[in-house]
C-alpha positions as CSV (number, residue, x, y, z in Angstrom):
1,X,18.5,-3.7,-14.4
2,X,15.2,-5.5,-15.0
3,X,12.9,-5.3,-11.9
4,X,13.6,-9.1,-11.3
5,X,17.5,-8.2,-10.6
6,X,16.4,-5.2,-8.5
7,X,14.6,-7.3,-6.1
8,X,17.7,-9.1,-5.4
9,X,20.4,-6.3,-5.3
10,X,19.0,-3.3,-5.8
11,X,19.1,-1.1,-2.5
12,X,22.7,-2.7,-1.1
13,X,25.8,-3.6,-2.4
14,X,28.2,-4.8,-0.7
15,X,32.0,-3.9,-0.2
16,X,34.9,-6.3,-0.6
17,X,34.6,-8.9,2.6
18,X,31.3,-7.7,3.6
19,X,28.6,-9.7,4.0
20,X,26.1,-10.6,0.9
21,X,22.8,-10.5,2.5
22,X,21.8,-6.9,4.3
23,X,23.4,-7.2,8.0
24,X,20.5,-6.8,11.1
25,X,21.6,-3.7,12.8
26,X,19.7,-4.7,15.9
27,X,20.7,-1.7,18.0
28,X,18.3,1.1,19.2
29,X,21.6,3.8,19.4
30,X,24.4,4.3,17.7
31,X,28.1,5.5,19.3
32,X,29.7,9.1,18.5
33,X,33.2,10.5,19.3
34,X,32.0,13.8,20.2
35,X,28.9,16.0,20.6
36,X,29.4,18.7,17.5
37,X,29.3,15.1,15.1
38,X,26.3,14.0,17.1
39,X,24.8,17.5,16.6
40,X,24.8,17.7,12.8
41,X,22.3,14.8,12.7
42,X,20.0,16.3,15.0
43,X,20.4,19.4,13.0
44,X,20.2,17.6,9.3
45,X,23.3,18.8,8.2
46,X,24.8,15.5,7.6
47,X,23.4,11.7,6.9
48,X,24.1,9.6,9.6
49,X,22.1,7.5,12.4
50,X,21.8,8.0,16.2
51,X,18.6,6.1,17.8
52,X,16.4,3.8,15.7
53,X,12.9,5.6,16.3
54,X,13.8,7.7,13.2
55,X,16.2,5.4,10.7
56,X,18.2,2.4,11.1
57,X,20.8,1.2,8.5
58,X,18.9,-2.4,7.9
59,X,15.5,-0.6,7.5
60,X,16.7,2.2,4.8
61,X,18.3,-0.4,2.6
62,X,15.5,-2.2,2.5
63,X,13.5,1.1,2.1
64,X,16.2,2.2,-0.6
65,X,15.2,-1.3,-2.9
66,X,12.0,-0.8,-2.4
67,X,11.9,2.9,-4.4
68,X,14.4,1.4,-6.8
69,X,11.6,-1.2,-7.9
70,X,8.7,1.4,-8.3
71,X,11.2,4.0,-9.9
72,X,11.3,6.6,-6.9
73,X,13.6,8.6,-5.0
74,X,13.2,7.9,-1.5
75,X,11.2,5.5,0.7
76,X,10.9,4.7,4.1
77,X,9.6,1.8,6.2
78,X,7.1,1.9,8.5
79,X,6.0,-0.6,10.8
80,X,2.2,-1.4,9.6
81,X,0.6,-0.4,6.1
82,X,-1.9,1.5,8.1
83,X,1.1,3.6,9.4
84,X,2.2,4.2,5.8
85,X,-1.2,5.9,4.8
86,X,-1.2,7.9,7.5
87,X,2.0,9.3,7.0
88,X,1.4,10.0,4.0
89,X,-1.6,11.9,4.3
90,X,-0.6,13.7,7.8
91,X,3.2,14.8,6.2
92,X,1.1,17.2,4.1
93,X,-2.8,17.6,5.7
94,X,-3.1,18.9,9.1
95,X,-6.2,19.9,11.0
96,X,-8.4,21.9,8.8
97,X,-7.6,20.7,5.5
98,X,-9.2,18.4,3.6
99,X,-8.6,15.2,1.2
100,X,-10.3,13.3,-1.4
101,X,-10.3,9.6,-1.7
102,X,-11.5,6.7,-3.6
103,X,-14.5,5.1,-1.4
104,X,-12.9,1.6,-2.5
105,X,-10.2,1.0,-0.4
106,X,-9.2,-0.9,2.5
107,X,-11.9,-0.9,5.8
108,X,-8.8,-0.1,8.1
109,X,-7.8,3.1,5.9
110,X,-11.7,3.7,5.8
111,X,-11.5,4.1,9.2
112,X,-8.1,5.9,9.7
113,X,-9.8,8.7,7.6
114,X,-13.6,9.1,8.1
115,X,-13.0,8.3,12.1
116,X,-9.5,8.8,13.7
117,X,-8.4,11.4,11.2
118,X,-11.6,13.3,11.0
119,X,-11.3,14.0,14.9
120,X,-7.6,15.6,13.9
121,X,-9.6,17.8,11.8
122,X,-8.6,16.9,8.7
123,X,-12.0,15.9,6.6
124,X,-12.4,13.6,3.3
125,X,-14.8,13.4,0.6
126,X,-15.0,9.7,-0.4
127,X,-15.7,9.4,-4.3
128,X,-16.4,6.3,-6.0
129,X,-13.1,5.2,-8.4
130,X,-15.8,4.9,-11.2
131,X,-17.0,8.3,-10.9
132,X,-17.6,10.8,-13.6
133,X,-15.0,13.2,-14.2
134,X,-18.0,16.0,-13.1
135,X,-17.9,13.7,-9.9
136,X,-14.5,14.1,-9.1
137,X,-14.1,17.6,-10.0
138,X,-16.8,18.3,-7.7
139,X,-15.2,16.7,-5.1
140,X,-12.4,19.2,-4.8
141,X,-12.4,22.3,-2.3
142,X,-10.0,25.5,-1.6
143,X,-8.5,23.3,1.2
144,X,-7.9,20.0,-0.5
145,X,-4.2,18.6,0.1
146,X,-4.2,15.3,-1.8
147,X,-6.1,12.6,-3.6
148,X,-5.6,9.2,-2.4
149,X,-6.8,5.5,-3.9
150,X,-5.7,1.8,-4.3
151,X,-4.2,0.4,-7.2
152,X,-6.9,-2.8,-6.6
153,X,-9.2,-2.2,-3.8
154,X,-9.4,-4.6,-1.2
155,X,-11.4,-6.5,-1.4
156,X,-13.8,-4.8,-4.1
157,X,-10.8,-5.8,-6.6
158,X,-12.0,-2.1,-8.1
159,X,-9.0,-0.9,-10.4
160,X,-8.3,2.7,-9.8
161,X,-8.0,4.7,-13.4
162,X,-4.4,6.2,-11.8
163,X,-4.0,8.7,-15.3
164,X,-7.4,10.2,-14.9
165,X,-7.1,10.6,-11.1
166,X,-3.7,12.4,-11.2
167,X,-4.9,14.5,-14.1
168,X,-7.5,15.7,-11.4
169,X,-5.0,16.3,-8.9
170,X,-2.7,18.3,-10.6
171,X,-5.3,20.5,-12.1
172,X,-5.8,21.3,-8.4
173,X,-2.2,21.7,-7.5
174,X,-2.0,18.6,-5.6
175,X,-0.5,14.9,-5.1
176,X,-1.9,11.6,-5.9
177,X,-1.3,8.9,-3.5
178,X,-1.9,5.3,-4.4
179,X,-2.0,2.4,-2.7
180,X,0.2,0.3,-4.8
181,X,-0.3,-3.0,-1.9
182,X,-1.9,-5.3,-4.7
183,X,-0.4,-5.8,-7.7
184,X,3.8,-4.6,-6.5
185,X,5.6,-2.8,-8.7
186,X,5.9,-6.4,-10.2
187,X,2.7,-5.7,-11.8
188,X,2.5,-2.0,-12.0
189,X,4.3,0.9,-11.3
190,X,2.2,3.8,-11.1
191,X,4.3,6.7,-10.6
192,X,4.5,5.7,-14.5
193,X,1.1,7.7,-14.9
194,X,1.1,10.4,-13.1
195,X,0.7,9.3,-9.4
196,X,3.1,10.9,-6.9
197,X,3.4,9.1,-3.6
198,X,2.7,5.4,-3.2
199,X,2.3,3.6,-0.2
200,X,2.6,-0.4,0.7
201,X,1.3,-2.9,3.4
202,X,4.2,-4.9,3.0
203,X,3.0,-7.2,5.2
204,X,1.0,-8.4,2.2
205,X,3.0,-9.5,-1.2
206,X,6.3,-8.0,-0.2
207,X,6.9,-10.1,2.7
208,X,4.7,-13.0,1.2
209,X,4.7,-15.4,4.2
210,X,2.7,-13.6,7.2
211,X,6.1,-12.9,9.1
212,X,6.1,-9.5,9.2
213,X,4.0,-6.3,9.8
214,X,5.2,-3.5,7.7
215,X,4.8,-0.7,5.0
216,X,6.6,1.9,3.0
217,X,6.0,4.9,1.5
218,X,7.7,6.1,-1.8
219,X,8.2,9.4,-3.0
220,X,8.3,10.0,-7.3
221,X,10.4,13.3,-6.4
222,X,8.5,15.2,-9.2
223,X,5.5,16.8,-7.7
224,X,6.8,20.0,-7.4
225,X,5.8,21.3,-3.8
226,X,7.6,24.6,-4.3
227,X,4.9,25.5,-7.2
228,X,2.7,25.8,-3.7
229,X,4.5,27.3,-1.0
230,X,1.3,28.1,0.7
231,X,-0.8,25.0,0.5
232,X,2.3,23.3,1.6
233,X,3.8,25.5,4.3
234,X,5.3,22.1,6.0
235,X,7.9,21.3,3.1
236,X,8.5,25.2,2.0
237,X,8.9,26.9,5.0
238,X,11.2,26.7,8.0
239,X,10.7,23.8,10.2
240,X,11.7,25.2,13.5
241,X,11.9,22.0,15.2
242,X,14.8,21.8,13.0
243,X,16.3,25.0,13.2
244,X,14.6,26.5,10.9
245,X,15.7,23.9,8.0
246,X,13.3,24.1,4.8
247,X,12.9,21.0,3.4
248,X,12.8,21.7,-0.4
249,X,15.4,23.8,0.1
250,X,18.1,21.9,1.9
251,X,16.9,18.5,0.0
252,X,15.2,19.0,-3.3
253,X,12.0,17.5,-4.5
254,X,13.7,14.5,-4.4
255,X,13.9,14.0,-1.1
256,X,11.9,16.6,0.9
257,X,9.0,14.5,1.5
258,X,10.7,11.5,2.9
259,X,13.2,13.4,5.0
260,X,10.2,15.9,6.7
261,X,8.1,12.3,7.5
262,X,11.1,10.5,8.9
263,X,12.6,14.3,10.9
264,X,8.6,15.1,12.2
265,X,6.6,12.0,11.9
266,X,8.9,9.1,12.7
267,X,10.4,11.6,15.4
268,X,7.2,12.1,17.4
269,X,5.1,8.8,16.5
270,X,7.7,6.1,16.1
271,X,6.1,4.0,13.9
272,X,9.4,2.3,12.7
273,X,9.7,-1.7,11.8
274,X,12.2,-3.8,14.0
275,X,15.3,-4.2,11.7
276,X,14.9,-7.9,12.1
277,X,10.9,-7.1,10.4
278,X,13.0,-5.4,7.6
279,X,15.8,-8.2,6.9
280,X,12.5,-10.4,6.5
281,X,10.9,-8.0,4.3
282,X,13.9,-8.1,2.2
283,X,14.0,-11.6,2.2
284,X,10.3,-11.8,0.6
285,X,11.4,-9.3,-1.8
286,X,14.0,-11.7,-3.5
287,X,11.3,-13.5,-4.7
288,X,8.7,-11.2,-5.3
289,X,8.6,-11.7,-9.1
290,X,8.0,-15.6,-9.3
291,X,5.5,-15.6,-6.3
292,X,3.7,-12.8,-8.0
293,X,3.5,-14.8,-11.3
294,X,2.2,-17.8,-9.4
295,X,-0.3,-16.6,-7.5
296,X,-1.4,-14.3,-10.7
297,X,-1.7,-18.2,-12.6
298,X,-3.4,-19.5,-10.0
299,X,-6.0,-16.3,-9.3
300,X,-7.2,-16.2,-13.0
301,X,-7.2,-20.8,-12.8
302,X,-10.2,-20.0,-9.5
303,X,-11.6,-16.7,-10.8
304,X,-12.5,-18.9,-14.0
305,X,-13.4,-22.2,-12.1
306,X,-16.0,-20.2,-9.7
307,X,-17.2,-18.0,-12.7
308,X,-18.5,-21.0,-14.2
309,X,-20.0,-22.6,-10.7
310,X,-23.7,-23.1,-9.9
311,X,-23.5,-22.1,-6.7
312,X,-21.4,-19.0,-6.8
313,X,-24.0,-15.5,-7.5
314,X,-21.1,-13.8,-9.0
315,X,-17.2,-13.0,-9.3
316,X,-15.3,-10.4,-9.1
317,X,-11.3,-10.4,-10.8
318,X,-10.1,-8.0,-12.7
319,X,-8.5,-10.4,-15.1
320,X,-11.3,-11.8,-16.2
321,X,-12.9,-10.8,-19.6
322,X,-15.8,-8.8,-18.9
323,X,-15.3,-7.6,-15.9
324,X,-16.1,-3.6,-15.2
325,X,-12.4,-3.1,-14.9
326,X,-10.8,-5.5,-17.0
327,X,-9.7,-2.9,-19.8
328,X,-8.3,-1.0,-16.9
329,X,-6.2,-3.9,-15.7
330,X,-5.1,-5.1,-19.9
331,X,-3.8,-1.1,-19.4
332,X,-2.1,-0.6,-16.4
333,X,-1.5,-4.4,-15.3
334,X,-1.0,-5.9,-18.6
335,X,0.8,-8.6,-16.9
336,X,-1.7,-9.7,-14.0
337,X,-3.2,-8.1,-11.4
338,X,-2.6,-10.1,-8.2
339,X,-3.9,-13.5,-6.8
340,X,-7.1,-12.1,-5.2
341,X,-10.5,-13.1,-6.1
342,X,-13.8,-11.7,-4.0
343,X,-17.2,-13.9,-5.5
344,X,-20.7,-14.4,-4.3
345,X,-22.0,-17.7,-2.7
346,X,-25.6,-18.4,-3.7
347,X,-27.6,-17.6,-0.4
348,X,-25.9,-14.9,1.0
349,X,-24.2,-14.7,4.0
350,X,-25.1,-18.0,6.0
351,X,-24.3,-19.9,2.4
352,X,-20.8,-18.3,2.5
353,X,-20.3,-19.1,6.2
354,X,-21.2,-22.4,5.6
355,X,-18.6,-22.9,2.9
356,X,-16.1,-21.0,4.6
357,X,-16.3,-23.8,7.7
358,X,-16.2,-26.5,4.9
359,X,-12.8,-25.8,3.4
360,X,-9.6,-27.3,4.5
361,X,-6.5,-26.3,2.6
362,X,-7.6,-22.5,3.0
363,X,-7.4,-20.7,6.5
364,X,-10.1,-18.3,8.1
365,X,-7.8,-15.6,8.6
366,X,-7.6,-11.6,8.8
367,X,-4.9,-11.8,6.4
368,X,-4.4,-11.5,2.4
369,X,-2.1,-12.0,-0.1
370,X,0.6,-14.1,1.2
371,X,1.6,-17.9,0.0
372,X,-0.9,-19.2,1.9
373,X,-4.5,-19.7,0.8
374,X,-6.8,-17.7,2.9
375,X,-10.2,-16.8,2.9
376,X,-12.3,-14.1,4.9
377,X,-15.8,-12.5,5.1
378,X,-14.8,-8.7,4.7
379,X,-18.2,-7.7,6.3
380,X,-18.2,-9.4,9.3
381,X,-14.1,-8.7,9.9
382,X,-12.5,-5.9,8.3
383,X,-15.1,-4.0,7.4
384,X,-17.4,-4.5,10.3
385,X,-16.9,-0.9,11.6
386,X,-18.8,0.4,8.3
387,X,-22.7,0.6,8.2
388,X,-24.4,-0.8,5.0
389,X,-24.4,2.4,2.8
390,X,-20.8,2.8,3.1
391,X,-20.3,-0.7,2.6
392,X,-21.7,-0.4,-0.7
393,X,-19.4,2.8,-1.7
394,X,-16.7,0.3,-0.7
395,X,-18.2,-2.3,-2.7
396,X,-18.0,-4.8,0.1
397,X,-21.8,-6.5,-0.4
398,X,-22.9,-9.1,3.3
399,X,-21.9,-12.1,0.7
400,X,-19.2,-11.2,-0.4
401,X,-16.3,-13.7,0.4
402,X,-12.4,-12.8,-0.2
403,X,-10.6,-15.4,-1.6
404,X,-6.6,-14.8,-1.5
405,X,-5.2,-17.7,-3.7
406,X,-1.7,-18.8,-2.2
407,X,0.9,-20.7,-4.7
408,X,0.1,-24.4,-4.0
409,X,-0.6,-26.7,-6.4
410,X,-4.0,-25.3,-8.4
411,X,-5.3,-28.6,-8.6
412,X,-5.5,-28.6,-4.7
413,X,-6.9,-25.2,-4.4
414,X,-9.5,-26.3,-7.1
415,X,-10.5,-29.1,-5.0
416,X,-10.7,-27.8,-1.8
417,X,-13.3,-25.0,-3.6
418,X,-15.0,-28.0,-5.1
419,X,-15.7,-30.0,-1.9
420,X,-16.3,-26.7,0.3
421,X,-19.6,-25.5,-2.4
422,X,-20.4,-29.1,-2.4
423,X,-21.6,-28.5,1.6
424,X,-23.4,-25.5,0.7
């Protein structure tokens, strides 16, 4: 099926008489007729569900679609994007370990890693996605457990060169993790070259309309942890808070990863989406390929209009001709990137606060990539916790303004920018 039919059915199909959409299971337990049947779930010998804090039938469906549309073999939902990277990272890095990652991401995940993850003991060397290959080889230590980086940074709108990064990790033996929030596998799929693990805020395009908090995480099922049984003791030796289960063992590569974060991770931090936040992920995902092209039309229709503006210092899209990544975008995003566009206002910071406070159509709001227009200064919000020298590795400059273009009518959009830069 073409990845348009996939976000419809893919992930659940239903029986004769059952229902069409994906049913709410809105129940934190589920009933058994006796303990032994109970006991084979705790003890992973069977598939099955018994209190929601791990899995819930509505939540792996959606989970389930989700890998079928970016071409994995397992996925689970977690309840915030930021919970998605850090399961990620955590179901293979522990205290004492170490990571490298792109400096261009996301100010949250910034801050996940170089603060709340560095006092778990686990440290990261931040590397600029541009960097030379000497750069990034450098970067590497005895101790490093993964590579991680965004498709598109947000809200640098850097494209991460996905083949050359997971060249670099499997030379060292381990993962890439991307960050896939941006463009959707609508746009590109990037266990396609070479990455292993990619994560979602689906609270962003998936969802679409700001109604639900959520992420995923998606396993390729081809890094082969068993090539490493001692930089990965946590898949490829016995777990014995399971009874001594090894996960590569009992269920392959293509499912070890998912199964140790949900048995471990989910287990002890219960960071699970409500199944009523899945069935309205699911219902964004129906339409995930037409929004997608919409607000990909409209991104490149304001990335062009404020290029050629007097007032506006500079633009950054990575669909435009001539930008630093745009060859990086024609080759893994050949069919748009996403509807994101971060620019300069001529006179800084007050100039971009001023026009911010002139527009009309487009909201002031902590939030990106939904149908909505919204706009946000990235250095006084999400990216407020970072001082200026790391605000530059993130490429997040005082003026910088994030634009997140919604799917109404372009001529509106156009003319809200027009009379907003007009008060400036």
């Amino acid at each position: 099926m073409k990845i348009s039919t996939d976000c419809i059915h893919a992930g659940y199909r239903p029986a004769n008489g059952e229902p069409r959409n994906i049913p709410i299971i809105q129940s934190t337990t589920f009933r058994y007729e006796t303990s032994e049947a109970m006991g084979k779930l705790f003890d992973l010998e069977e598939s099955g569900y018994f209190y929601t804090r791990l899995q819930n039938p509505t939540n792996d469906r959606v989970a389930a679609k989700i890998a079928a549309l970016e071409g994995g073999t397992a996925a689970m939902l977690t309840s915030s994007g930021q919970a998605a990277n850090f399961y990620a990272v955590f179901n293979i890095a522990s205290c004492g370990d170490h990571v490298v990652a792109s400096s261009a991401i996301y100010g949250g995940t910034f801050n996940l890693f170089a603060v709340t993850m560095k006092r778990m003991g686990i440290e990261f060397t931040f590397v600029e996605p541009d960097c030379s290959l000497e750069e990034l080889e450098a970067a590497f230590r005895p101790n490093t457990k993964a590579v991680f980086g965004e498709t598109i940074a947000n809200p640098a709108l850097s494209v991460l060169d996905i083949q050359r990064f997971a060249d670099a990790a499997h030379a060292h033996g381990v993962p890439l993790i991307v960050d896939n929030t941006f463009p959707t596998p609508v746009n590109c799929r990037p266990f396609q070259w070479g990455a292993d693990i990619v994560t979602h805020s689906t609270t962003k395009y998936m969802d679409g309309h700001a109604n639900a908090v959520g992420g995923c995480i998606v396993d390729s099922g081809k890094f082969d942890w068993t090539r490493y049984p001692d930089r990965f003791p946590g898949l490829c030796t016995p777990d014995e808070s399971y009874h001594g289960v090894t996960y590569t063992e009992r269920f392959g590569l293509e499912g070890a990863f998912i199964t140790k974060a949900t048995a471990q991770l989910m287990r002890d931090f219960g960071s699970i989406p409500a199944p009523m936040n899945a069935y309205l992920l699911n219902v964004g995902l129906e339409t995930l390929p037409l929004r997608m092209a919409r607000h990909c039309e409209n991104g490149q229709r304001v990335a062009e209009y404020l290029q050629s503006h007097e007032k506006v210092a500079w633009v950054k899209y990575p669909g435009l001709p001539g930008d630093r990544h745009y060859e990086l975008a024609l080759k893994y995003m050949p069919n748009g990137t996403c509807g994101v566009v971060s620019f300069g206002v001529k006179g800084g910071r007050a100039a971009a606060e001023r026009f911010m406070a002139g527009l009309k159509l487009a909201s002031i709001a902590t939030h990106v990539a939904d149908a909505k227009t919204c706009v946000l200064h990235p250095a006084s919000a999400t990216h407020r916790q970072m001082n200026d020298e790391e605000l530059a590795a993130a490429g997040v400059s005082p003026d910088l303004v994030r634009f997140s273009v919604g799917i109404e009518d372009i001529e509106d959009i156009l003319a809200d920018l027009e009379q907003a830069l007009a008060g400036v």
